[in-house]
C-alpha positions as a LaTeX table, in Angstrom:
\begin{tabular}{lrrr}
\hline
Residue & $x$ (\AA) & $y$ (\AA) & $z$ (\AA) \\
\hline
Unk1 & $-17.82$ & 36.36 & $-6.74$ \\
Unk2 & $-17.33$ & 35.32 & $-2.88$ \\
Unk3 & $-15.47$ & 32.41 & $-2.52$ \\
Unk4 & $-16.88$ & 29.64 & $-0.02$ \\
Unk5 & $-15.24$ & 28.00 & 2.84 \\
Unk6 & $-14.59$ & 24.87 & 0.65 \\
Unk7 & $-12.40$ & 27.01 & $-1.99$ \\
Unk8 & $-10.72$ & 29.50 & 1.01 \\
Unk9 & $-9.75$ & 25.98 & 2.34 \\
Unk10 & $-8.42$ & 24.70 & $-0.62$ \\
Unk11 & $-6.36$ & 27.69 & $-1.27$ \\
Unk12 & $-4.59$ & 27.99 & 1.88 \\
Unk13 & $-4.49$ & 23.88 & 1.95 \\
Unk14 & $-2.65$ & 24.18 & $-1.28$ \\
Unk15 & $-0.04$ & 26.97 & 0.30 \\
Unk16 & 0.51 & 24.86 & 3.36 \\
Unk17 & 0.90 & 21.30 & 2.27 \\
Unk18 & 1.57 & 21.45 & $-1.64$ \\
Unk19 & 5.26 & 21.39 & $-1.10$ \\
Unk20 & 5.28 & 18.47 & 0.83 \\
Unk21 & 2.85 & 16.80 & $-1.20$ \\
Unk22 & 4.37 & 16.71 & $-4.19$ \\
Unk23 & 7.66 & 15.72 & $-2.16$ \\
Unk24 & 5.68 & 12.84 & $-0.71$ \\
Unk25 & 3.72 & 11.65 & $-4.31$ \\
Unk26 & 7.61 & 11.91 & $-6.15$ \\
Unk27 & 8.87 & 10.03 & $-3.69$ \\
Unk28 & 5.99 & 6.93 & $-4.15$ \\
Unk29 & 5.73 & 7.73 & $-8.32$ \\
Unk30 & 9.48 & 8.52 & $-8.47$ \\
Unk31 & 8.39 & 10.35 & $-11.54$ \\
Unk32 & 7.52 & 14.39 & $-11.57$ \\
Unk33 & 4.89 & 14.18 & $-14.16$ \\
Unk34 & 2.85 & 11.72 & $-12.06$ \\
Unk35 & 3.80 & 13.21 & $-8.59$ \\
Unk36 & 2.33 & 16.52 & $-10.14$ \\
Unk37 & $-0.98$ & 14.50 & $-11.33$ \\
Unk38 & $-1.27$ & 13.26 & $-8.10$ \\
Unk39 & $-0.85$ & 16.06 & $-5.97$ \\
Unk40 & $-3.86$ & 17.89 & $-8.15$ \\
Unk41 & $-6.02$ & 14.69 & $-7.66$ \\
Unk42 & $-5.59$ & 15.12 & $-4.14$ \\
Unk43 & $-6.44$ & 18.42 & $-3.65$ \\
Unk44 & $-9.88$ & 17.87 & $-6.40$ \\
Unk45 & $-10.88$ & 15.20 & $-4.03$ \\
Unk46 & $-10.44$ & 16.52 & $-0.86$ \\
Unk47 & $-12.26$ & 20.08 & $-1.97$ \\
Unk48 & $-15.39$ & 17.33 & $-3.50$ \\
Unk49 & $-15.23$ & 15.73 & 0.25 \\
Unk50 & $-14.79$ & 18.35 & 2.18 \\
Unk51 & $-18.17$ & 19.09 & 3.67 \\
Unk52 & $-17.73$ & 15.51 & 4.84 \\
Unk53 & $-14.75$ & 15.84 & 6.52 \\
Unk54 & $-14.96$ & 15.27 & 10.03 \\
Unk55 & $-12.16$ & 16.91 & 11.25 \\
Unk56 & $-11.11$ & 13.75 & 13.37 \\
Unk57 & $-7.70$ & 14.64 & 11.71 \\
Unk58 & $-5.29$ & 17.44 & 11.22 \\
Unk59 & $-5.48$ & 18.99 & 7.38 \\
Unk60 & $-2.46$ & 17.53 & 6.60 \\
Unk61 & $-3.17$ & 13.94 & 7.97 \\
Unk62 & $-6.31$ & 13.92 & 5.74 \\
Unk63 & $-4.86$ & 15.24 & 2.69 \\
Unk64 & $-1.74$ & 12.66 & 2.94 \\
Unk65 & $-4.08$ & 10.14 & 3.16 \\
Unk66 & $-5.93$ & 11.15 & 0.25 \\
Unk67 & $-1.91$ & 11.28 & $-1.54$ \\
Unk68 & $-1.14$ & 7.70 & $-0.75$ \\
Unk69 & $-4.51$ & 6.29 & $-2.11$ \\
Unk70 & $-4.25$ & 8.51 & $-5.26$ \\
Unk71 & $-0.39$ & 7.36 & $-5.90$ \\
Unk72 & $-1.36$ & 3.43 & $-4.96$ \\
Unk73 & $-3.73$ & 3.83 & $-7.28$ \\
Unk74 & $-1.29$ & 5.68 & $-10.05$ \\
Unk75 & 1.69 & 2.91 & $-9.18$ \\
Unk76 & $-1.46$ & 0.09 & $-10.39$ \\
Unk77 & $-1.96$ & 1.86 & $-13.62$ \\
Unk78 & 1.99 & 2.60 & $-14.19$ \\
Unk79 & 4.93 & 1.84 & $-13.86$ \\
Unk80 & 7.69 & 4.47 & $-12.77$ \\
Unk81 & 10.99 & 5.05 & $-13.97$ \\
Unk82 & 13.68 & 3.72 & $-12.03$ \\
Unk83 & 15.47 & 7.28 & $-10.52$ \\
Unk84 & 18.62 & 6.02 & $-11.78$ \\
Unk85 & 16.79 & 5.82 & $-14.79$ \\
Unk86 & 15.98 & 9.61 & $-14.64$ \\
Unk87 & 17.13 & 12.35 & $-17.87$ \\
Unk88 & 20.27 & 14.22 & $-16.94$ \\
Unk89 & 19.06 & 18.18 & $-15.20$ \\
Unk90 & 15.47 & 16.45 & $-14.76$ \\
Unk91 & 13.42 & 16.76 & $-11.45$ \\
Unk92 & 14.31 & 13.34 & $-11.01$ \\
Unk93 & 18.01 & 12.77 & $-11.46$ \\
Unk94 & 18.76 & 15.59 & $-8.49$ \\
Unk95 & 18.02 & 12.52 & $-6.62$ \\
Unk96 & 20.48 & 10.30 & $-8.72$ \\
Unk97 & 23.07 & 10.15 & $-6.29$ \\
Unk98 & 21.12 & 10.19 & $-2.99$ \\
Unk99 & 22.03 & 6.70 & $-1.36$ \\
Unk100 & 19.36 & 7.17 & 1.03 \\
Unk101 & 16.31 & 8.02 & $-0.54$ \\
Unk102 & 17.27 & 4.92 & $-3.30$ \\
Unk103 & 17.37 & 2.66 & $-0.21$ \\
Unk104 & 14.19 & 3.76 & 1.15 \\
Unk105 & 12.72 & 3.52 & $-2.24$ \\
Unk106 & 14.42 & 0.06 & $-2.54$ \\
Unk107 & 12.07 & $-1.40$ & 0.98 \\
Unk108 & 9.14 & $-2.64$ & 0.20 \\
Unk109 & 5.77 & $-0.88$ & $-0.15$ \\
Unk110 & 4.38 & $-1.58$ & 3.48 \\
Unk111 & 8.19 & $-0.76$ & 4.77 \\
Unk112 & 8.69 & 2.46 & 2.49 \\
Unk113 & 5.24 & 3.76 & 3.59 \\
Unk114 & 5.29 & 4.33 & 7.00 \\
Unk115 & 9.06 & 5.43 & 6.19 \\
Unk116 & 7.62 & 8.19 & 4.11 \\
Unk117 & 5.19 & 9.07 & 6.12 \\
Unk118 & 6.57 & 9.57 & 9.46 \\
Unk119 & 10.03 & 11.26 & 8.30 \\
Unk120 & 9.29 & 12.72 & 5.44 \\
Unk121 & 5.74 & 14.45 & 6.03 \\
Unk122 & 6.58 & 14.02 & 9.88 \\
Unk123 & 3.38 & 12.23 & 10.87 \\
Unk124 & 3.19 & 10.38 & 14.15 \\
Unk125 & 2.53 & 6.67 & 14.59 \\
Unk126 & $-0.68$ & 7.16 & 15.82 \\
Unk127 & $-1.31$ & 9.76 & 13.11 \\
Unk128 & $-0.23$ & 7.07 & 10.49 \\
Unk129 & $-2.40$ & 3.87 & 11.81 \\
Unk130 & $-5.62$ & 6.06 & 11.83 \\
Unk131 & $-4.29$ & 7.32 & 8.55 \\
Unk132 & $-3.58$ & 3.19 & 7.40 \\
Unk133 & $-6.55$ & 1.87 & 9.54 \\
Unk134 & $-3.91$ & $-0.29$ & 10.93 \\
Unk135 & $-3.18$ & $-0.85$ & 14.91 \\
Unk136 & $-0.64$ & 1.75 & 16.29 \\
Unk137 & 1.84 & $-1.62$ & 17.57 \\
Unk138 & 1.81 & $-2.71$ & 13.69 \\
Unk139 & 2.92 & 1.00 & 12.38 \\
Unk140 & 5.52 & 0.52 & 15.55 \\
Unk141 & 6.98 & $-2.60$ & 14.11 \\
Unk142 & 6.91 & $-1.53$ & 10.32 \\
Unk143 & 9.12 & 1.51 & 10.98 \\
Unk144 & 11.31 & $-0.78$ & 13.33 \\
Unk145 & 11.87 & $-3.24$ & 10.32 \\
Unk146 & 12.61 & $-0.54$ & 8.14 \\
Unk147 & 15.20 & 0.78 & 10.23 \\
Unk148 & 16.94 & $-2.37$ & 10.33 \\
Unk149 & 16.85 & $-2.78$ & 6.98 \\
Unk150 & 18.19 & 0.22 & 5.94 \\
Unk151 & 20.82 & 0.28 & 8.97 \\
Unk152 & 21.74 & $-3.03$ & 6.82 \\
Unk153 & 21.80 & $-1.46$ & 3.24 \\
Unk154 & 23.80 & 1.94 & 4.76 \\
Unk155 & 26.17 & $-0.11$ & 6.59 \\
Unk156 & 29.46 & 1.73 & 5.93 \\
Unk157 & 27.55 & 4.47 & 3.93 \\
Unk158 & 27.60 & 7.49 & 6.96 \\
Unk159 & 29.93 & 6.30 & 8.83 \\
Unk160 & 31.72 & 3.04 & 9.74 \\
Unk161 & 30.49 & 1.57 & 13.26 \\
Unk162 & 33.67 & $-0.11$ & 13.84 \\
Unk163 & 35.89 & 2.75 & 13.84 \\
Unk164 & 33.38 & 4.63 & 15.65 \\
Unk165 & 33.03 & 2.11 & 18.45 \\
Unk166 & 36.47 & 1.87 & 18.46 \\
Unk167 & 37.55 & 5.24 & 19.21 \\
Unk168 & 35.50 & 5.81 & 21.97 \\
\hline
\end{tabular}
């Protein structure tokens, strides 16, 4: 049976941007189960929609998109384990320990967001307010909150700024 351009799109869009997919949906769900459910509700939606996609957007912008509305949905019908939380050897606890990725899951929703999206799937801010139907300047100011917050909560957790600035 020949496969149409809808299903030889899905199949290389599933090669290329699984992986970072499922990164991105664990990192919102914070649970593997539901990161997995997520990542294969993305991909059935976007292969439903794709004769309607316009291509205003890369791929990848399009299917994050469709990632962050599946997982806000998911994060309204449940609740996620905390990651410290997590079963010893799971998915989840390999992340136990990782004092950055808790402190980007600790900022809040709007904060964490634009966190995930522009250094963790590498999106750029104008990529991200088309993505967020939000102006570019309020993407800008998101990510430079979110820095200072979590230049606040790492304080003293890379490297301390006082002995740095001090030996120079």
């Amino acid at each position: 049976m020949d496969k149409t351009p809808a299903d030889r799109w899905l199949e290389e869009a599933i090669r290329a941007h699984g992986d970072s997919l499922l990164r991105l949906c664990f990192l919102y769900l914070r649970d593997r189960q539901l990161a997995e459910d997520a990542v294969q509700e993305t991909f059935v939606r976007a292969w439903r929609a794709y004769g309607g996609f316009r291509q205003d957007s890369s791929d990848k912008t399009w299917l994050t998109r469709i990632a962050v509305n599946v997982c806000k949905s998911a994060l309204r019908r449940e609740r996620p384990l905390p990651l410290s939380d997590a079963p010893e050897g799971s998915y989840e606890a390999q992340f136990r320990d990782d004092t950055v990725l808790q402190a980007v899951c600790a900022l809040p929703q709007k904060l964490r967001e634009v966190v995930l999206l522009y250094y963790f799937q590498e999106l750029s801010t104008p990529e991200i307010a088309r993505m967020l139907h939000l102006p570019r300047n309020v993407i800008t100011a998101r990510l430079s909150r979110a820095r200072a917050q979590l230049k606040t909560d790492l304080k003293g957790w890379y490297f301390d700024e006082q002995a740095e600035t001090a030996s120079q």
